[in-house]
C-alpha positions in Angstrom: -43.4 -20.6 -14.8 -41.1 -23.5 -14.0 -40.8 -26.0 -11.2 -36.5 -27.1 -9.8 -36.4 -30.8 -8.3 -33.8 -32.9 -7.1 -33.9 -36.5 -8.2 -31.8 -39.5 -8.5 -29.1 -37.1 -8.8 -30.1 -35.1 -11.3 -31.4 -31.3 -11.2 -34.7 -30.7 -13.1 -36.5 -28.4 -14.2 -39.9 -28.8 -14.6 -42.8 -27.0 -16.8 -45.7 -28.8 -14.5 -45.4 -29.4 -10.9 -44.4 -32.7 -9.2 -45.7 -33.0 -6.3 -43.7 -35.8 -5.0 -40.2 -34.7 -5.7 -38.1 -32.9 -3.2 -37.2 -29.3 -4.1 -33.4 -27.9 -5.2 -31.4 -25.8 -2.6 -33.1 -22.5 -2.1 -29.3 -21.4 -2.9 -29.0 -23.3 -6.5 -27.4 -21.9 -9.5 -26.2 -24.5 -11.5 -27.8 -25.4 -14.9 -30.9 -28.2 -15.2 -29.4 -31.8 -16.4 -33.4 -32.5 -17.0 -35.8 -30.4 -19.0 -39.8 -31.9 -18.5 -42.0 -30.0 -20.8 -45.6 -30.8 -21.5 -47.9 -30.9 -24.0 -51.9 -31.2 -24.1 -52.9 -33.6 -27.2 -52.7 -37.3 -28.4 -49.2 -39.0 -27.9 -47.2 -39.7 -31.1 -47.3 -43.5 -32.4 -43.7 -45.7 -31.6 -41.7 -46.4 -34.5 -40.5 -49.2 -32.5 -42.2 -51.4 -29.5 -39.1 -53.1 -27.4 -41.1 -54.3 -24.3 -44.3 -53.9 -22.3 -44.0 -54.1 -18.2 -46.9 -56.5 -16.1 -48.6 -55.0 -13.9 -51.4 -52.5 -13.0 -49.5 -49.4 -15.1 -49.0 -51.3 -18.0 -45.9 -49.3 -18.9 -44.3 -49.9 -22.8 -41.3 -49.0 -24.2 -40.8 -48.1 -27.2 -39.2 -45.7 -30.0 -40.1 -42.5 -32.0 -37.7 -40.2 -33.7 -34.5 -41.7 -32.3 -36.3 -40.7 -28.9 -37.4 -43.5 -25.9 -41.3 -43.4 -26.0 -42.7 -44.6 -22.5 -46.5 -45.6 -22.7 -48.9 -46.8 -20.0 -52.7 -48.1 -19.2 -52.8 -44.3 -17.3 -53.1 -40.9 -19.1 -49.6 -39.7 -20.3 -46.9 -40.6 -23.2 -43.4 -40.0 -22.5 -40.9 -38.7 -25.0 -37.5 -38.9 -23.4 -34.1 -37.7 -25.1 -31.3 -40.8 -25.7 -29.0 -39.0 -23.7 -31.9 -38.2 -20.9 -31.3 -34.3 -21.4 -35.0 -34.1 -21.8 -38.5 -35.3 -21.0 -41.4 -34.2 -23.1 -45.1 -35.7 -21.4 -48.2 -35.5 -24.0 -51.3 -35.9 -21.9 -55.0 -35.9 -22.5 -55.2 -32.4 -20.4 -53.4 -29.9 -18.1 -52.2 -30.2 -15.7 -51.7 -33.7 -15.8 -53.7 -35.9 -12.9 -52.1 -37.5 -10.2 -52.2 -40.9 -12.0 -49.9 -39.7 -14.1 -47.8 -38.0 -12.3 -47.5 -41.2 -10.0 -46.2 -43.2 -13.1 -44.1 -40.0 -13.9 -42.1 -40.0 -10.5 -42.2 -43.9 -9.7 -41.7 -45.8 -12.9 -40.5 -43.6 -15.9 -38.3 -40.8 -14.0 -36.0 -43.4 -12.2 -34.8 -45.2 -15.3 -33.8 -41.5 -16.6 -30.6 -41.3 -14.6 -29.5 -44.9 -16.4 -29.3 -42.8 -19.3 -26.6 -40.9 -17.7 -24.5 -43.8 -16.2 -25.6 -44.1 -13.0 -27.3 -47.8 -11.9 -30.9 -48.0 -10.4 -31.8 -50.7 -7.8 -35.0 -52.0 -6.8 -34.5 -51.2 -3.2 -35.3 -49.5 -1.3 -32.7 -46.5 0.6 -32.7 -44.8 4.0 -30.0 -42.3 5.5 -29.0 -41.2 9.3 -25.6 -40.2 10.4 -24.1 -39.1 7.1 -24.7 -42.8 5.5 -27.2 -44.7 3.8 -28.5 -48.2 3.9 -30.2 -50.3 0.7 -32.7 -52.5 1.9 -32.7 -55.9 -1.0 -35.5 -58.1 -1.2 -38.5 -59.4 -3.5 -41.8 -57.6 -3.7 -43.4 -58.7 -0.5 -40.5 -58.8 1.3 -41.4 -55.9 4.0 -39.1 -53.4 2.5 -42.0 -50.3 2.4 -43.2 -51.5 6.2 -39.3 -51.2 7.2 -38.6 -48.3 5.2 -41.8 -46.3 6.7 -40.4 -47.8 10.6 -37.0 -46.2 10.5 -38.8 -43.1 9.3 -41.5 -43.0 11.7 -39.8 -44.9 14.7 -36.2 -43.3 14.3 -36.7 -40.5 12.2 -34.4 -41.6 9.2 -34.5 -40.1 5.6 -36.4 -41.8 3.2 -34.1 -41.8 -0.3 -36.4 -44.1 -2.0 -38.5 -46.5 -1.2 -38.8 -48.9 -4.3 -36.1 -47.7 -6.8 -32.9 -46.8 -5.9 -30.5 -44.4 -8.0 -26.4 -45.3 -6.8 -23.9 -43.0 -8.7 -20.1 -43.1 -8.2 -18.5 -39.4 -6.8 -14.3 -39.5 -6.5 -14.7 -43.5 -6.0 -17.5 -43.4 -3.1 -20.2 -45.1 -4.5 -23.6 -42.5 -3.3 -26.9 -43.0 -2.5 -29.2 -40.6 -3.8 -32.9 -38.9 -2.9 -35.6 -40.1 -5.5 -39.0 -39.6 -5.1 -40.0 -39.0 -1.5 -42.1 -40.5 0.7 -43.3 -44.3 1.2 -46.3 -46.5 -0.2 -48.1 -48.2 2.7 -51.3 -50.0 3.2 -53.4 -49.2 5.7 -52.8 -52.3 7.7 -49.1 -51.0 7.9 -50.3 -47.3 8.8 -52.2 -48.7 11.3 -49.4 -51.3 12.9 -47.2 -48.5 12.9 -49.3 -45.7 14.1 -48.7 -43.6 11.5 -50.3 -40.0 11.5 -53.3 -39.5 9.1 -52.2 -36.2 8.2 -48.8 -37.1 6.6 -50.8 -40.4 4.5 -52.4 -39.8 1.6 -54.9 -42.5 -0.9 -52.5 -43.3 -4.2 -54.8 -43.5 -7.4 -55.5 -46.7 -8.8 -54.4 -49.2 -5.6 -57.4 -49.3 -3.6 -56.2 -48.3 -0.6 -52.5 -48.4 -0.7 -51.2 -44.7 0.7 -48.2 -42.7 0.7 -46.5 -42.0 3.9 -44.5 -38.7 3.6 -42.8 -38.1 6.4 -42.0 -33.9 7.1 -38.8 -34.0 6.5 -39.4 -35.2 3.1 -40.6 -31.4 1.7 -37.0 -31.0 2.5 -33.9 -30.8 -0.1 -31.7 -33.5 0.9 -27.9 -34.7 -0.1 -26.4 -37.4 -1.1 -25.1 -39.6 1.5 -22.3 -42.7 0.9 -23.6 -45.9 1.2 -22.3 -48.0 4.3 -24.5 -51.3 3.9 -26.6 -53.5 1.5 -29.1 -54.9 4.1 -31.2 -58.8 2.6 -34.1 -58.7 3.8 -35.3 -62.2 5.5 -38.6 -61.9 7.3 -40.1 -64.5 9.2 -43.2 -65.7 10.8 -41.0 -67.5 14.1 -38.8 -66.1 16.3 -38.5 -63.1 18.8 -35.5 -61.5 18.3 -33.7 -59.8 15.2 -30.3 -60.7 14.0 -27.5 -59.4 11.3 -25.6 -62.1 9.3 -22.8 -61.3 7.3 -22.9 -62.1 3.5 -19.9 -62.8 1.5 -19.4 -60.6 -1.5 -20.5 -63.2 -3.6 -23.9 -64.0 -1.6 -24.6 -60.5 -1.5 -24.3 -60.3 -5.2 -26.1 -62.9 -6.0 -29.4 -61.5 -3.9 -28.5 -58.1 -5.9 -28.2 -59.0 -9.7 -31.9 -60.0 -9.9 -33.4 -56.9 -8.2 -30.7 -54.7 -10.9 -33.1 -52.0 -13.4 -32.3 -51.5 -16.8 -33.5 -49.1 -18.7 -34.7 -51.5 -21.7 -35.1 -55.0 -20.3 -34.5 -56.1 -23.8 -31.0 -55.3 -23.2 -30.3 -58.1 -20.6 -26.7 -58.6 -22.6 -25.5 -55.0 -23.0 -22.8 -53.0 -22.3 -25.1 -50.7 -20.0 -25.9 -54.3 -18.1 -22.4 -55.3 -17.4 -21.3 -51.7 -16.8 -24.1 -52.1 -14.3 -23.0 -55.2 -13.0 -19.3 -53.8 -12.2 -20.8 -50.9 -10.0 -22.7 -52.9 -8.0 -19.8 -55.2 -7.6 -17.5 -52.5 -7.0 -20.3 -51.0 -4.0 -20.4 -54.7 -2.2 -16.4 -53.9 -2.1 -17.0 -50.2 -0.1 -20.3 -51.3 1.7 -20.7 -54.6 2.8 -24.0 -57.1 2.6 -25.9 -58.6 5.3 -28.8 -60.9 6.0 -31.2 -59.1 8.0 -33.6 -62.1 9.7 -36.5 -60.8 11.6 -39.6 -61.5 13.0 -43.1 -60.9 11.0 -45.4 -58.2 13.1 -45.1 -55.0 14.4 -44.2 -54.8 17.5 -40.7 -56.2 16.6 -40.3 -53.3 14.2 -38.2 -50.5 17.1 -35.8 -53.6 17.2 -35.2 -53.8 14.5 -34.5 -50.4 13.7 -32.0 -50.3 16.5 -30.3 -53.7 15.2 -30.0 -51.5 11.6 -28.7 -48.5 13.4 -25.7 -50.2 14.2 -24.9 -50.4 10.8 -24.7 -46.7 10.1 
């Protein structure tokens, strides 16, 4: 039995079910540019250790076989293919638990498409109207809280919520559905009303949630990207306002939040190559400086200040 998913703009096909992953076209027949295969049993030892991620997943990078070897503090090893053909997961039992599936979907699966040219963003990426907006800003900067407002409030698509995948199709640069849903804490599921049914507890943040709005079961497409939006939140103030950002500013506020697939890399061809695309975007969709006010009840202007860019 096998599993088809869209992600980052890529078709898989999957051995194990991921839950969080939107499903192909009923009508697809094309061929899978991912295989995920899984094995139960210990993971094989790195040949070579390039880097090791802070934070609560500990996630490693590393080498075996001429193949990337992704590690973390959760259950799971993954073996991934140089060319990112293939993903093989070695965990302690089957099917794997939703711990590491999370790390799967939200940390190892969007550097895959990097492998394949594209560039991934930490951003996060809504669509309405045909385009997409990428919202820039620092952990902490109210991008999830935004991202689950125009969702909830206006009914947008969630593309991603923390890493973006941007690809270039006939010289459009495109926007593309990663995993779906958005991670919320409850202070932000209760400021925004959100319904109980569509929020579920994520393992290992005590407390933080998942909002998955329906629409996200859904396949979606693509969708050209018509703004970079900075996000500026602040404590004073009323009223939301757009300010527009020179190429230059807006690139500046991009570089840092740029993904590579081996952060020991910071001087590589893949991180310049990166560097031109995202350049290249800022010249089709243009940056601005999104300054609003901190607390919810400013959130539905918001969202109809952002509408206007679409």
């Amino acid at each position: 039995m096998s599993f088809d998913y869209q992600f980052g703009g890529l078709a898989i096909r999957s051995q194990i079910a991921l839950e969080g992953l939107r499903p192909l076209p009923a009508d697809w027949a094309g061929s899978p540019e991912l295989r995920v295969t899984a094995d139960q049993g210990p993971p094989p030892p790195e040949d070579m250790h390039h880097y090791t991620w802070a934070g609560r997943y500990g996630l490693s990078l590393g080498e075996r076989d001429g193949r990337w070897l992704f590690g973390s503090a959760v259950d799971g090893t993954f073996l991934i293919a140089r060319d990112g053909s293939a993903m093989h997961l070695f965990a302690s039992g089957l099917p794997p638990g939703r711990a590491t599936i999370d790390v799967l979907e939200r940390r190892v699966l969007p550097r895959v498409p990097i492998l394949r040219g594209a560039t991934a963003v930490h951003a996060a990426t809504l669509a309405a109207n045909g385009g997409a907006l990428m919202l820039l800003g620092d952990s902490g900067a109210g991008k999830s809280t935004l991202t689950a407002a125009l969702a909830h409030i206006a009914g947008w698509e969630i593309l991603s919520d923390d890493m973006s995948v941007l690809w270039e199709a006939d010289g459009a640069t495109i926007a593309t559905p990663a995993a779906a849903g958005v991670c919320v804490w409850p202070r932000s599921r209760d400021g925004l009303g959100l319904p109980a049914d569509a929020c579920t507890e994520l393992p290992g943040y005590e407390g933080k949630m998942r909002f998955t709005p329906s629409a996200c079961g859904h396949p979606a497409h693509p969708a050209p990207l018509k703004a970079f939006v900075a996000l500026d939140r602040r404590a004073e103030g009323t009223t939301p306002s757009l300010e527009p950002l020179t190429r230059a500013e807006g690139m500046a506020l991009a570089i840092p939040q740029i993904i590579l697939f081996n952060p020991d890399e910071s001087k590589s061809a893949r991180y310049v190559a990166a560097l031109q695309h995202l350049n290249r975007a800022m010249q089709a969709a243009p940056a601005w400086r999104l300054i609003y006010p901190a607390g919810y009840a400013a959130l539905p202007a918001v969202v109809a200040a952002l509408r206007g860019l679409i």
